[in-house]
N, C-alpha and C positions, 0 to 999 in steps of 0.2 A: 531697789537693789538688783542687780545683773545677775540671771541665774543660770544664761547659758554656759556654754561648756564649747573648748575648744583642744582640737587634736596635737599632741606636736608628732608622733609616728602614726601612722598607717596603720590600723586598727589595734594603736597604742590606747592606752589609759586616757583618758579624759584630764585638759586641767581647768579647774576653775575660772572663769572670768572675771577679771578686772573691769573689763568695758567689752564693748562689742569688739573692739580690737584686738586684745589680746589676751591668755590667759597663762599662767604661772604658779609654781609649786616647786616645794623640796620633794627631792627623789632618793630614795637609797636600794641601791643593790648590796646583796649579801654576798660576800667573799666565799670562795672555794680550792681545795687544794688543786685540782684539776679544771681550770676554768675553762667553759667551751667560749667559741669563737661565735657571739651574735651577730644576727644577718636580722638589717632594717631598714625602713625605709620612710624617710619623713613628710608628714603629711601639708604642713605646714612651714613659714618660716622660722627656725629656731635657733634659738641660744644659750646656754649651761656655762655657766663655771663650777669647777674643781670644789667642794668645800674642806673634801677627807678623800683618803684614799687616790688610787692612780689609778689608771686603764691605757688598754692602747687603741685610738680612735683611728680611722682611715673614708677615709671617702675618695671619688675619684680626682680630686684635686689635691690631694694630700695624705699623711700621715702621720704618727708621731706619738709618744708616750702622754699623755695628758696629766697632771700631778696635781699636786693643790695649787688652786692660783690661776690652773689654766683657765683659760676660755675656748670654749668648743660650738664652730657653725654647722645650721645645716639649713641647704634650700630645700625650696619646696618642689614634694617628689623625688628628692634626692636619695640615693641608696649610702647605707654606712654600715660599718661594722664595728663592733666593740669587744673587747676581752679585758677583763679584770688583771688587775696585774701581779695581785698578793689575794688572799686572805681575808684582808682588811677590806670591809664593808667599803662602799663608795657612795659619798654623799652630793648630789648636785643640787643647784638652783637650778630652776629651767624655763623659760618664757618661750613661747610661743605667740607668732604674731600672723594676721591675715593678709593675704597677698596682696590684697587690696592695698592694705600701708607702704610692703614694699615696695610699688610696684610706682606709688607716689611717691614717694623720698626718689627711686631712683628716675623717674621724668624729672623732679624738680633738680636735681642734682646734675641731672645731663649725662646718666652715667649710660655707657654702652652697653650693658646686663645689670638685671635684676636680679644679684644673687650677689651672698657673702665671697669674697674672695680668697680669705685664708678660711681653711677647716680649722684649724689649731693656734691658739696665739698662747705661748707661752708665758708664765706669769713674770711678768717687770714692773719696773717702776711706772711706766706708758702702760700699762694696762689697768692700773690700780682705780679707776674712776670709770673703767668700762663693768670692773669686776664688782664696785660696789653699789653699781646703777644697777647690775642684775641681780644681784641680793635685794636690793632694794626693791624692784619688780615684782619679785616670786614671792617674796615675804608679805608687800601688803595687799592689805584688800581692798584699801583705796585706792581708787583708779587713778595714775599717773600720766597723763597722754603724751604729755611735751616731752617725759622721759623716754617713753617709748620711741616716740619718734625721734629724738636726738639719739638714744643709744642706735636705733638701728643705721641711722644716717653713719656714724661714728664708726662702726662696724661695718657698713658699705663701702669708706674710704679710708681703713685703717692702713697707715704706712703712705700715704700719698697726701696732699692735700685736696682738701673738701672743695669744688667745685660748687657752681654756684651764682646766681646774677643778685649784685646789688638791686637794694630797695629804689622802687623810683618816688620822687616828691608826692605825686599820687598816692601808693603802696601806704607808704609813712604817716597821710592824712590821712586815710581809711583806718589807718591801725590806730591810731588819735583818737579818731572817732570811737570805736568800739570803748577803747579802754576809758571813753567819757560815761560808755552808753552802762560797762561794768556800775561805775561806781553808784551809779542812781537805780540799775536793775537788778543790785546783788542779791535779790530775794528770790527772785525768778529763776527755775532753774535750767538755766542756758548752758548750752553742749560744746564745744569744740566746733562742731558740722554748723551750728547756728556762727558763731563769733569768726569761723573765714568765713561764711555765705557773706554775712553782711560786708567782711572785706574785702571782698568779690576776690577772695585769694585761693590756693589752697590750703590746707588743714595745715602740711609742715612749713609751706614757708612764710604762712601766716604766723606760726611759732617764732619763727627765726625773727621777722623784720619786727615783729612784738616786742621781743627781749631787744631786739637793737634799741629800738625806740623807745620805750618805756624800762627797761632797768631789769624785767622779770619776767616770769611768763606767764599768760593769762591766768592760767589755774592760781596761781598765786598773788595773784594782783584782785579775782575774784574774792578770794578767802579774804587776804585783807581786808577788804571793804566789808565784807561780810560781819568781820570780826571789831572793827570801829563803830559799825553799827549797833552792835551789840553789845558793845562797851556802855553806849551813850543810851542806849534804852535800860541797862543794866543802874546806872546814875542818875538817869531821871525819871524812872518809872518804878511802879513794886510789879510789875509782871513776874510772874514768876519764871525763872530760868530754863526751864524746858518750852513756858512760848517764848522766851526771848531765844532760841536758838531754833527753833523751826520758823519764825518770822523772818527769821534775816536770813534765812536759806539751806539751812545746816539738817537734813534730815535725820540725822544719827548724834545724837545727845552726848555720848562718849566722846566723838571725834571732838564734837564741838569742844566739849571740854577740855582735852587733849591740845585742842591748836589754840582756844584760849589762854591755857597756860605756857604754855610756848613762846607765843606772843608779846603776851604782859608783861609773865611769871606771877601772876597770882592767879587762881580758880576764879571764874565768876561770882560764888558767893564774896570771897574775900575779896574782889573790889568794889562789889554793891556795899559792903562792912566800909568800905572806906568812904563813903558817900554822906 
């Protein structure tokens, strides 16, 4: 389990990690009738959406009321300012991610700066899949990487199109390969940094031409296999359920159970009962 701890402001609160990558947390400020004007500075790449409440966010590339819905950027070392707008408490989702990520989505991307473009994206229907990928972020504690680095991609070229070089025939048999090497070593527990080494890629555009190619993205094509596995030792064996879920890879017994029922829709018990 990941224990470190990662900054999103300058001698801000710490949030917990999801991965070495990046880490995430709900936040709340308390409402006042006189609210003062914060002065900060972020340490980190980061990202918030709106849950409750309003504020007014500005950085040097923008400004603007932020409400529920919004979504709120900040680069790294960047200076911002915030004021409450009412009263009424202010709830955020908040990720924070290492520059490192950034700094790869934007080479792979081709982009001319390595930093968000708007400060504020007000909430719309076009935002509705940026806004539940960062709930979705800050919320678990499973580590999500291909999320991560697709939201930030997302948020790098929101309002323009995604930039970008096709997969070449090579790229696409490398990525073939891996997701062969998944399905025989799904016990193993192989990282992200391991699955592009081997596709002599990077980390995000080994996501990308993955999902092209195969349907999904690695993390999920991992589990899968994981979880067929598991199936079939759960049917042909009496192991008992807790080594059948650290054998096929699952180091957290809950989870396992959780993405087994998902899956199937029945608990592990109840489909060994059906055997």
């Amino acid at each position: 389990m990941v224990t470190s701890v990662i900054h999103a402001e300058r001698d801000g609160y710490p949030l917990p990690s999801r991965s070495l990558m990046y880490g995430g947390s709900h936040l709340q400020c308390t409402g006042r009738a006189d609210p003062p004007l914060h002065m900060r500075r972020y340490e980190n790449f980061c990202f918030s959406v709106v849950v409750s409440g309003s504020l007014e966010y500005a950085t040097d590339a923008g400004s603007g009321l932020a409400e529920r819905g919004a979504i709120l950027t900040g680069n790294r070392q960047e200076a911002f300012t915030y004021r409450l707008s009412s009263t009424e408490p202010v709830v955020r989702s908040l990720v924070a991610v290492s520059s490192e990520i950034a700094t790869e989505i934007a080479a792979d991307l081709d982009l001319s700066r390595t930093a968000f473009p708007a400060p504020l994206l007000a909430p719309s229907g076009q935002t509705l899949r940026l806004y539940a990928a960062i709930r979705r972020l800050a919320a678990f504690e499973e580590a999500d990487e291909a999320l991560v680095f697709q939201t930030v991609a997302n948020l790098m070229t929101h309002g323009r199109a995604a930039p970008g070089r096709d997969a070449t025939q090579a790229e696409q048999r490398r990525v073939r390969q891996v997701a062969h090497y998944l399905d025989s070593a799904f016990a193993e527990p192989i990282t992200l940094d391991q699955m592009a080494e081997q596709a002599n890629l990077s980390r995000f555009h080994f996501i990308r031409v993955f999902r092209e190619v195969i349907g999904e993205t690695p993390r999920k094509h991992l589990i899968a296999a994981r979880l067929r596995a598991a199936a079939d030792r759960l049917l042909e064996t009496r192991e008992p359920v807790i080594s059948v879920a650290l054998n096929t890879g699952f180091n957290d017994v809950s989870h396992f159970t959780n993405s087994f029922r998902r899956a199937f829709g029945l608990s592990p018990r109840q489909l060994r009962a059906t055997a």
